[in-house]
C-alpha positions as CSV (number, residue, x, y, z in Angstrom):
1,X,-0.3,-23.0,2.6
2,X,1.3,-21.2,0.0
3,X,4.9,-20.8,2.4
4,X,4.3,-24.7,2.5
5,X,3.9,-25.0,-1.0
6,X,7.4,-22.5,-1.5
7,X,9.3,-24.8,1.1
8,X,8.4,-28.1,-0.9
9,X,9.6,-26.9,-4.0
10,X,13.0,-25.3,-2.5
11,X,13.6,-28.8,-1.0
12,X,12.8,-30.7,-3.6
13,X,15.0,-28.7,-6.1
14,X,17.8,-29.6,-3.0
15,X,17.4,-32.9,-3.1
16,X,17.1,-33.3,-6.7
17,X,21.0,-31.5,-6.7
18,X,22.4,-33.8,-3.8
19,X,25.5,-35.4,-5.0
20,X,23.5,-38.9,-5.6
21,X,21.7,-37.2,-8.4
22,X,23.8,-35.1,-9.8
23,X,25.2,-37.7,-12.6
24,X,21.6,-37.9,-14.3
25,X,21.5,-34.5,-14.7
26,X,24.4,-33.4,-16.2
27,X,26.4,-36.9,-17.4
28,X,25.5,-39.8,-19.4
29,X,28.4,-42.7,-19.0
30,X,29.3,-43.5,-22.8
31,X,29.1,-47.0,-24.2
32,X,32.3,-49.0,-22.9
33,X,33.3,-49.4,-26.3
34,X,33.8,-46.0,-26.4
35,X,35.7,-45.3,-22.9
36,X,38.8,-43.4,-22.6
37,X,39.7,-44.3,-18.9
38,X,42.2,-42.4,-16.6
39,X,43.3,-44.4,-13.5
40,X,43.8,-41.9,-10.7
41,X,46.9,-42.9,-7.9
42,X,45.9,-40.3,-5.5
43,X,49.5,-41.1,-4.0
44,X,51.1,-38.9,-6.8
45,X,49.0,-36.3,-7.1
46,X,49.9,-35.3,-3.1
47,X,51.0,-36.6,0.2
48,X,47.4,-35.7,2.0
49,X,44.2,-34.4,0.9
50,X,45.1,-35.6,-2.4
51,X,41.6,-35.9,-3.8
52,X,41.7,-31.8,-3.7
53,X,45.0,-32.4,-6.1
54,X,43.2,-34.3,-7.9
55,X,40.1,-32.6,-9.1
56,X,42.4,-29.4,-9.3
57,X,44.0,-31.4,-12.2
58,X,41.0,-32.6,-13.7
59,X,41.0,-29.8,-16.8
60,X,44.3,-31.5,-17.6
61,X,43.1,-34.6,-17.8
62,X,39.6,-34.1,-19.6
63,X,41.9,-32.3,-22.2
64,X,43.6,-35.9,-22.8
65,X,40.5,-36.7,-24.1
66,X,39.5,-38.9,-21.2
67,X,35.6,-39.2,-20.3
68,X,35.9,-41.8,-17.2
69,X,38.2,-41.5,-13.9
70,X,38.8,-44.5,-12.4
71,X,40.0,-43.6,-8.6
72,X,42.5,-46.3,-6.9
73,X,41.0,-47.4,-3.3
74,X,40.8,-44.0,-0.6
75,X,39.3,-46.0,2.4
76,X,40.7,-46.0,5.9
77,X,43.7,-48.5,5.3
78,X,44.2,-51.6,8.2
79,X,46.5,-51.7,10.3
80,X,47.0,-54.6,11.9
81,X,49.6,-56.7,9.4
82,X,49.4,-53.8,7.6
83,X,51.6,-52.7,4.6
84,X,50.1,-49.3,3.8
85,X,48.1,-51.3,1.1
86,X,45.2,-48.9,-0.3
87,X,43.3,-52.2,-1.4
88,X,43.5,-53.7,2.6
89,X,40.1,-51.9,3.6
90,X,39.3,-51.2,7.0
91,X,36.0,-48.9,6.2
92,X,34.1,-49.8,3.1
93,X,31.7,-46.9,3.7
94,X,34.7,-43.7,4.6
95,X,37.8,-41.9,3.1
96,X,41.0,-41.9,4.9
97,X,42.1,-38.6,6.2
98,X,45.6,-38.9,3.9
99,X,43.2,-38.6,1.1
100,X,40.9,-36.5,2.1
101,X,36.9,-36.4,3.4
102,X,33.4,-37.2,2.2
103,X,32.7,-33.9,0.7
104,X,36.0,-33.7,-0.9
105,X,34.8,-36.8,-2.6
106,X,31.8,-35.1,-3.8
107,X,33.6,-32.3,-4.7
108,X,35.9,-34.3,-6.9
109,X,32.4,-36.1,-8.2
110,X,30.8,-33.5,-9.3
111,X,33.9,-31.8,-10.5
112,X,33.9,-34.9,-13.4
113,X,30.3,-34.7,-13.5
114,X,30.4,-30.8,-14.7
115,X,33.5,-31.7,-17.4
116,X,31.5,-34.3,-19.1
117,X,33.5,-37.4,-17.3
118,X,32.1,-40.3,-15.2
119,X,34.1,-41.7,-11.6
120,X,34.3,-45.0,-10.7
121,X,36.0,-46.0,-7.5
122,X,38.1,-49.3,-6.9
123,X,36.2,-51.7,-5.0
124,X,38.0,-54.5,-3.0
125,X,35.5,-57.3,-2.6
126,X,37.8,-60.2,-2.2
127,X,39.1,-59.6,1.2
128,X,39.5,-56.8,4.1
129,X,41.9,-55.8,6.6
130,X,42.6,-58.0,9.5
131,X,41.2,-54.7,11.9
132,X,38.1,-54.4,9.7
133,X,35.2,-54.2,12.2
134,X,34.0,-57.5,10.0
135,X,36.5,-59.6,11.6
136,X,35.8,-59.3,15.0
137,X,31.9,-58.9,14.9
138,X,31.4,-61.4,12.1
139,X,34.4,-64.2,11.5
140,X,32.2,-66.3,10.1
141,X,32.1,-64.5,6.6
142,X,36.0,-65.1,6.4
143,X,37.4,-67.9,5.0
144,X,38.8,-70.2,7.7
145,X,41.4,-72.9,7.6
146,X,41.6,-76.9,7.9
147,X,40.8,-76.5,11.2
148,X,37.9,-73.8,11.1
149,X,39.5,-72.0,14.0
150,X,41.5,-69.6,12.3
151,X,41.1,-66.7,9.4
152,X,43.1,-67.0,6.6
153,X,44.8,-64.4,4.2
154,X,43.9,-65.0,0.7
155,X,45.0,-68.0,-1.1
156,X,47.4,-68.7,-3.2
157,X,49.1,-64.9,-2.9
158,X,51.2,-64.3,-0.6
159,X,48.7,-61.2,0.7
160,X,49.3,-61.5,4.4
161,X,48.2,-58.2,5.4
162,X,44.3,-59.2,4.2
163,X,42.2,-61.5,5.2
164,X,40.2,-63.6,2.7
165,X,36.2,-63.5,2.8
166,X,33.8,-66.0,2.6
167,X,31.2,-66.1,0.2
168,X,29.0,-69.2,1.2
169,X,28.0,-66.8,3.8
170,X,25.0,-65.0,2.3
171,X,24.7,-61.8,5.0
172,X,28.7,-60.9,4.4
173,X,27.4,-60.6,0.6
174,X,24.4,-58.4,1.9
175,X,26.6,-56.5,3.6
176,X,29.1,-56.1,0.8
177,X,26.4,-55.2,-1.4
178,X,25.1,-52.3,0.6
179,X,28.3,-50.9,1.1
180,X,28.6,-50.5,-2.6
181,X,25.4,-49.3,-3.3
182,X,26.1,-46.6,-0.9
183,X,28.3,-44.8,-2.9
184,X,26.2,-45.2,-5.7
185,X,23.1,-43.3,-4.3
186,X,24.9,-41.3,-1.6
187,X,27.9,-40.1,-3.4
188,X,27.2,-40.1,-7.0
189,X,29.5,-43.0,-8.3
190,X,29.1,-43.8,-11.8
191,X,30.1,-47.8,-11.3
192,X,33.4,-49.3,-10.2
193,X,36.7,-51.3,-10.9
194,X,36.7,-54.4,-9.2
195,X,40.0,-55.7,-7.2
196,X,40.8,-59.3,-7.9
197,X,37.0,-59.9,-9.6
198,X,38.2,-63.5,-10.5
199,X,38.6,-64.3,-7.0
200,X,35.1,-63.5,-6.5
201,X,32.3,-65.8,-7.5
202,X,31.0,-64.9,-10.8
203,X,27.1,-65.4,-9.1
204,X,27.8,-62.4,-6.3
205,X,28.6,-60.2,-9.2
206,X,25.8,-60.8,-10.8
207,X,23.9,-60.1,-7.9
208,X,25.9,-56.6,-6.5
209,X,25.5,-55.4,-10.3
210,X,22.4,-55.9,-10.7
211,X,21.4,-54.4,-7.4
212,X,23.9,-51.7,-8.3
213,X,21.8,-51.0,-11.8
214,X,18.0,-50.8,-10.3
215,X,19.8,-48.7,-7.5
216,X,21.1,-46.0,-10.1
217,X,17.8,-45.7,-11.7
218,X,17.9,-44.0,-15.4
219,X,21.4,-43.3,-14.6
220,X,24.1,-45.8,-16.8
221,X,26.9,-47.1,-14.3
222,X,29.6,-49.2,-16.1
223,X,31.3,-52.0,-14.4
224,X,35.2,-53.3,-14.8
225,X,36.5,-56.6,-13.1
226,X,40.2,-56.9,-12.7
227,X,40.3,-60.4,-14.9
228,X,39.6,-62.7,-17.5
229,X,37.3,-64.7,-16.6
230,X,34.4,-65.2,-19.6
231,X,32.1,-65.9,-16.6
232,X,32.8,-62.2,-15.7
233,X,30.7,-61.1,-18.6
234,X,28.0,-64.4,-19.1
235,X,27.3,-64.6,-15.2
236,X,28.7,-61.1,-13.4
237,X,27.2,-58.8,-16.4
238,X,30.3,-56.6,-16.3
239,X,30.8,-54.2,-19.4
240,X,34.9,-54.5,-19.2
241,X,37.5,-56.7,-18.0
242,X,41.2,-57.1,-18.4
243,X,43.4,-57.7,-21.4
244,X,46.4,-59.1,-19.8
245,X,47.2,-61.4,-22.1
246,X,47.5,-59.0,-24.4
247,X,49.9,-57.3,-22.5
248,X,51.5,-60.4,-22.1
249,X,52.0,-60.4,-26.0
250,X,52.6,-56.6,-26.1
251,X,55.2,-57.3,-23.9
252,X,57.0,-60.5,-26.0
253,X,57.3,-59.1,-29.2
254,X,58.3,-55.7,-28.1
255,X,60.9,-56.7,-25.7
256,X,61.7,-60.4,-26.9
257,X,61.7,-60.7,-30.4
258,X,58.3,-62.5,-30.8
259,X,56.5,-62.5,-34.2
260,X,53.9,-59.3,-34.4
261,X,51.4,-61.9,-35.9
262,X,51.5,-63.3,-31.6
263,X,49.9,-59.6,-31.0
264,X,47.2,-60.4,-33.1
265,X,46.7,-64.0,-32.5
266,X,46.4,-62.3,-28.9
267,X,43.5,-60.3,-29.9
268,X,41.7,-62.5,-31.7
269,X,41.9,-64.7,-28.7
270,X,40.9,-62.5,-26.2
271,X,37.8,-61.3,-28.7
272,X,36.7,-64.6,-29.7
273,X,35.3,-65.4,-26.3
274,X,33.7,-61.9,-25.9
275,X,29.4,-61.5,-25.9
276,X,28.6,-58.6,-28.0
277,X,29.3,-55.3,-26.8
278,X,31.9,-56.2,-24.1
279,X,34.9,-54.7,-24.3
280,X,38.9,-55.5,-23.1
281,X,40.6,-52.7,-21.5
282,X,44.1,-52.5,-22.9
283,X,46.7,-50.7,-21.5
284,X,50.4,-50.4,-21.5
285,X,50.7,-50.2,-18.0
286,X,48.6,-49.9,-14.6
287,X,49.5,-49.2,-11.1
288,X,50.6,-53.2,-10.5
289,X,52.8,-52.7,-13.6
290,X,54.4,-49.6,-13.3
291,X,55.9,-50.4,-9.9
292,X,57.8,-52.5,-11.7
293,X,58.7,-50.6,-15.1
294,X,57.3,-47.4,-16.1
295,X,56.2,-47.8,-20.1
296,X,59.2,-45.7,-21.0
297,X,61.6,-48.1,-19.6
298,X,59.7,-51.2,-20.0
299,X,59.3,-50.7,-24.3
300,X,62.8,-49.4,-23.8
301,X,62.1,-45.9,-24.3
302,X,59.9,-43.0,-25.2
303,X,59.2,-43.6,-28.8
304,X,58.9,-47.7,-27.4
305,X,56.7,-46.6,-25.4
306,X,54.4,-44.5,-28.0
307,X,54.8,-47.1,-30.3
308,X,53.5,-49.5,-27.5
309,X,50.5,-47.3,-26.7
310,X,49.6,-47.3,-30.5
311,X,49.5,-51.2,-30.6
312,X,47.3,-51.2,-27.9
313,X,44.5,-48.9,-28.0
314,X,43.6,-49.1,-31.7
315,X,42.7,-52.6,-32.6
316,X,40.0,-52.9,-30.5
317,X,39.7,-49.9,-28.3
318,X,39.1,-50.1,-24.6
319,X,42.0,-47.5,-23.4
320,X,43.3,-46.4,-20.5
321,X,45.5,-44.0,-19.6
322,X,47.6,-44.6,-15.9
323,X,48.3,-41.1,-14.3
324,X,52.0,-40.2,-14.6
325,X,52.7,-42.3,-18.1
326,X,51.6,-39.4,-19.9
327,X,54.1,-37.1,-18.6
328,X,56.7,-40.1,-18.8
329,X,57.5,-40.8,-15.2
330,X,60.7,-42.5,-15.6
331,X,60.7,-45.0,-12.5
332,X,58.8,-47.2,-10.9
333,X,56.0,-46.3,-8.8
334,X,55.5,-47.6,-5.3
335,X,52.0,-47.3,-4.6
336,X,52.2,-48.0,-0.8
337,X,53.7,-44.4,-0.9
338,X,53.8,-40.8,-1.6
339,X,55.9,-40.1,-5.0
340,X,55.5,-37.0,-6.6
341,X,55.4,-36.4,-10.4
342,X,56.4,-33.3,-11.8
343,X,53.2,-33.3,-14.3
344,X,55.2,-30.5,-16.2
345,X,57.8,-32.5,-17.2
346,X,57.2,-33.6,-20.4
347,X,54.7,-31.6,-22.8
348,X,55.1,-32.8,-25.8
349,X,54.5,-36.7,-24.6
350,X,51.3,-35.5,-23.0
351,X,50.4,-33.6,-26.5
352,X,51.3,-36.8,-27.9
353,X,48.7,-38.4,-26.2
354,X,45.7,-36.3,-26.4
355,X,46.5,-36.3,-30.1
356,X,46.4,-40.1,-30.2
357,X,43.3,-40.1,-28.0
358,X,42.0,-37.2,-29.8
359,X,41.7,-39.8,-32.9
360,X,40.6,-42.5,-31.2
361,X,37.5,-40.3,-30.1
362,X,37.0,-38.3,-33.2
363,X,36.8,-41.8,-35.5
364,X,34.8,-44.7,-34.2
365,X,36.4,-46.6,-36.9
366,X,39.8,-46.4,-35.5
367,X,38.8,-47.6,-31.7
368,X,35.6,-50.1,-33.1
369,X,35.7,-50.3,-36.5
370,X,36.3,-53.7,-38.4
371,X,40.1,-54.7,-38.2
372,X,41.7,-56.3,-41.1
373,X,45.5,-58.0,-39.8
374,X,48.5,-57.9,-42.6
375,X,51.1,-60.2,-41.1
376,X,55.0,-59.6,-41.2
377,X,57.6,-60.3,-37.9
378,X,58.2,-56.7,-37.5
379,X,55.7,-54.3,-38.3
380,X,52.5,-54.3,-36.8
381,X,50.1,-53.4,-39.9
382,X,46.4,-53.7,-39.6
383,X,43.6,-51.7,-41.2
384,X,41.0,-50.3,-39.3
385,X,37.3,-49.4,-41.3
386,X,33.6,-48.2,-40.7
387,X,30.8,-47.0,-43.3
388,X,32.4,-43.8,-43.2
389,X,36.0,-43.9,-42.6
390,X,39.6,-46.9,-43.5
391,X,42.6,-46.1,-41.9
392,X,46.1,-48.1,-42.0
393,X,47.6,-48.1,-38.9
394,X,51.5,-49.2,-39.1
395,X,53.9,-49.7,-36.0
396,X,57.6,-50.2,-36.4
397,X,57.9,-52.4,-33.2
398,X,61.7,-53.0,-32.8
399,X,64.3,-50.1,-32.2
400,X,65.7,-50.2,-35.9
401,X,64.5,-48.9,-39.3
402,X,62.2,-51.7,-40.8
403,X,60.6,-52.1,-44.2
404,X,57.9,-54.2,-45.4
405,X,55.3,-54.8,-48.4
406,X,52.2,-53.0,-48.3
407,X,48.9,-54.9,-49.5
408,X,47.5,-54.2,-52.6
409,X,44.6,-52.5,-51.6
410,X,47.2,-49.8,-50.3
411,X,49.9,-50.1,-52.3
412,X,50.3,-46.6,-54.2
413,X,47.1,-44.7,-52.5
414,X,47.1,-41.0,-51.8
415,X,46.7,-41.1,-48.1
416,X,46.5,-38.5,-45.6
417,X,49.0,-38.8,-42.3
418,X,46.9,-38.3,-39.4
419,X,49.8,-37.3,-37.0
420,X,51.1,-34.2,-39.1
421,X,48.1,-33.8,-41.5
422,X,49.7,-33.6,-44.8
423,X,49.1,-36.2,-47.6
424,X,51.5,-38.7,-48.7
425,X,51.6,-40.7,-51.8
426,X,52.4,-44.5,-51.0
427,X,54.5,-46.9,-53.0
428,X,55.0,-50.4,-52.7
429,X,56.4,-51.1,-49.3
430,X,56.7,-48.8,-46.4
431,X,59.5,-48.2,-44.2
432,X,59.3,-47.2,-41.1
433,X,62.7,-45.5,-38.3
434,X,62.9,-47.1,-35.1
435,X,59.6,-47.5,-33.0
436,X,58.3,-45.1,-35.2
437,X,54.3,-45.6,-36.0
438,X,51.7,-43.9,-39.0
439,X,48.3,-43.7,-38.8
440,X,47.1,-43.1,-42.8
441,X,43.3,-41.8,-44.0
C-alpha cells in the first residue's frame, strides 16, 4: 500500500508539471492594459527549427521589457495552390518540421513561462488549406459558390491559396473549437491572436473563448482579434483588437503633412467605442506592414521611426513590438521566406526601446493614465497623469526643428527628462530638432 501510496504522489506531482499546467504555476497573464507584446516571425530567427532560435533569444527579448510572445502560425503549411503562406493551415493540431516539433513548442512554452512572459499562438479560423484533411472529408463546412458545387477561396481577397470556411455549419465550429482548446490544455498556450477575426462571426468567438476560458481553469488567457470590429469585444469577449486606423493616421501626418490634432481625433475615435477595460493594440508596424516598409523607412528614418513609436504606445498603451524593428531591419520582410536579421546590428536602437518600454512599465500613468491633448499641426503634445505621477510627452513629428507654446499648467515648471534623467527648467514654448521627442516628470 504504502509503494501505492509513493507512486500516486510521484505521478501526481508529474502531471501537475505537464506543459498544460505549467502557466498556473509559475505565470499570471497581466491585465491587457498592461501588455507589452512581442510578435515572433519564426522566419527570421532561422531557416529550420526556428522555434529553438527562438527561445534561445528569449533573455533578449524579456530584457525589452516584453511580458507576452505572440508566435506567427508554425502548422504544416498546404500545398496544394500553395504560396508558402504560414496562415494557409493544413494541420491545426502539429508544427511543421521547418519550424520545429511538439516538444520544441513546449520547450519554447515553458521557456516564457520561467521568464515571467505569456505565449499566444496565431490562430487562422477563417479558412484552411485546399489539402487540409477538412476539405476532402468534410466540404460541407466550406463556403461554396452560386452553384453549391464548388469551394471557394475567401471573399473579397484575392487569397487563392485558401479556402474559405463555412460557419452555418455547426460541427466545423466544434471542430475548430477543439482544435484550439488543444493547445490550451495540451501545450500550455496562454490565449491567441486571431487571423482575419472580422471575417469570423462575432457569435463563434464568443463561443471558442468562452470554451477557451472554462478550459484554462484559474489560469487567465488573453485574447486578440486581428480587427475592429466593436462586436469583437460586445459579442466575441476579446481583451484586444487592432488599431489600424490609428496607424492609418500615424501614417498621414508623419508622412503627408496631416494636422497632429488627426492623431488624436484617431484615438479618441477608436476609444470612444471601447467597453471598459478593452484595449487597442498599437503598433508601428506588423508582419503585413513591414513587408512593405520597415518603420525606419516608412517614418523616413531612424529617429522617424522612434518618434513614431513614441506617438503610438503612450496615449493609450497596448504595445507591440514586431521582431526585427528593434534592431532596425532596414527592408522589407517577406514572410513567405527565410530572411535573416543580424539581431546585433543596432544596439543602441534596441537600448532605445527597452528604455521607452522600460517607462511604459515602470509608470502606469504613462501607458493608462488619463490623457490630456494640446493641439498644434506639428508637435504632438499630450499629457499623460494618475494619482501618483503627470508626465508631458512632446513629439516633434516632421524632419525639421519645430517650436510651439507650451500650456500654462507647464509653462516654466522644473521638470525632470525621463530619457537622460537630468532636470530641466521650461519656458514658454518648447522647441523641439527634427523627429526628436521628450518625455518630462
Amino acid at each position: 500500500m504504502r509503494k501505492f501510496l509513493l507512486f500516486l504522489s510521484v505521478a501526481c506531482v508529474m502531471m501537475a508539471c505537464k506543459p498544460g499546467s505549467k502557466p498556473a504555476e509559475t505565470f499570471v497573464m497581466p491585465e491587457p492594459a498592461d501588455i507589452v507584446m512581442y510578435q515572433v516571425n519564426p522566419r527570421v530567427f532561422a531557416p529550420d527549427h526556428s522555434l529553438n532560435a527562438v527561445t534561445a533569444r528569449l533573455d533578449s527579448i524579456k530584457a525589452l521589457g516584453v511580458n507576452v510572445v505572440w508566435v506567427m502560425p508554425i502548422n504544416p503549411i498546404g500545398v496544394e495552390k500553395g504560396k508558402n503562406s504560414p496562415y494557409c493551415i493544413k494541420d491545426y493540431k502539429n508544427i511543421a518540421p521547418e519550424f520545429g516539433t511538439l516538444e520544441d513548442f513546449k520547450r519554447l512554452s515553458q521557456a516564457c513561462h520561467e521568464r515571467g512572459m505569456g505565449i499566444i499562438l496565431d490562430w487562422v479560423a477563417n479558412h484552411t488549406a485546399w489539402d487540409n484533411p477538412w476539405v476532402k472529408e468534410h466540404p460541407e463546412w466550406y463556403t461554396h459558390d452560386e452553384k453549391a458545387d464548388t469551394i471557394i477561396h475567401p471573399r473579397p481577397w484575392d487569397w487563392y491559396d485558401v479556402a474559405d470556411l463555412n460557419y452555418d455549419n455547426r460541427e466545423m465550429r466544434a471542430a475548430m473549437i477543439d482544435a484550439m482548446k488543444f493547445w490550451i490544455v495540451e501545450e500550455g498556450l496562454d490565449g491567441f491572436r486571431c487571423d482575419v477575426a472580422d471575417g469570423v462571426p462575432a457569435d463563434f468567438w464568443k463561443e471558442a473563448i468562452d470554451t477557451l476560458r472554462a478550459a484554462a481553469g484559474d489560469r487567465k488567457i488573453v485574447m486578440l482579434a486581428e480587427g475592429k470590429r466593436v462586436d469583437n469585444f460586445t459579442v466575441g469577449g476579446f481583451d484586444l483588437n487592432y488599431g489600424w486606423d490609428y496607424k492609418d493616421s500615424l501614417v498621414n501626418v508623419f508622412n503627408k503633412g496631416y494636422s497632429v490634432e488627426n492623431l488624436f481625433n484617431a484615438d479618441k475615435a477608436e476609444y470612444d467605442s471601447l467597453p471598459a477595460g478593452k484595449v487597442k493594440m498599437r503598433f508601428t508596424t506588423n508582419h503585413d506592414h513591414s513587408t512593405i516598409a520597415t518603420p525606419v523607412k516608412e517614418f523616413t528614418n531612424e529617429r522617424g521611426s522612434m518618434a513614431a513609436y513614441v506617438a503610438t504606445i503612450f496615449p493609450h498603451g497596448g504595445a507591440l513590438v514586431y521582431g526585427s524593428q528593434e534592431v532596425g531591419y532596414p527592408d522589407p520582410i517577406n514572410f513567405f521566406k527565410y530572411v535573416p536579421v543580424d539581431w546585433s546590428a543596432n544596439g543602441k536602437l534596441y537600448e532605445e526601446y527597452q528604455h521607452l518600454i522600460g517607462l511604459y512599465n515602470q509608470y502606469p500613468a504613462l501607458r493608462k493614465g488619463t490623457m490630456t491633448a494640446y493641439p498644434d499641426k506639428d508637435i504632438m503634445l499630450f499629457e499623460k497623469h494618475d494619482e501618483t505621477d503627470t508626465f508631458l510627452i512632446a513629439v516633434n513629428v516632421r524632419n525639421e526643428e519645430k517650436q510651439m507654446k507650451l500650456p500654462e499648467s507647464w509653462a516654466g515648471k522644473k521638470v525632470r527628462n525621463m530619457y537622460g534623467e537630468a532636470d530641466e527648467q521650461l519656458g514658454d514654448t518648447l522647441t523641439l530638432k527634427p523627429f526628436e521627442y521628450k518625455i518630462l516628470k
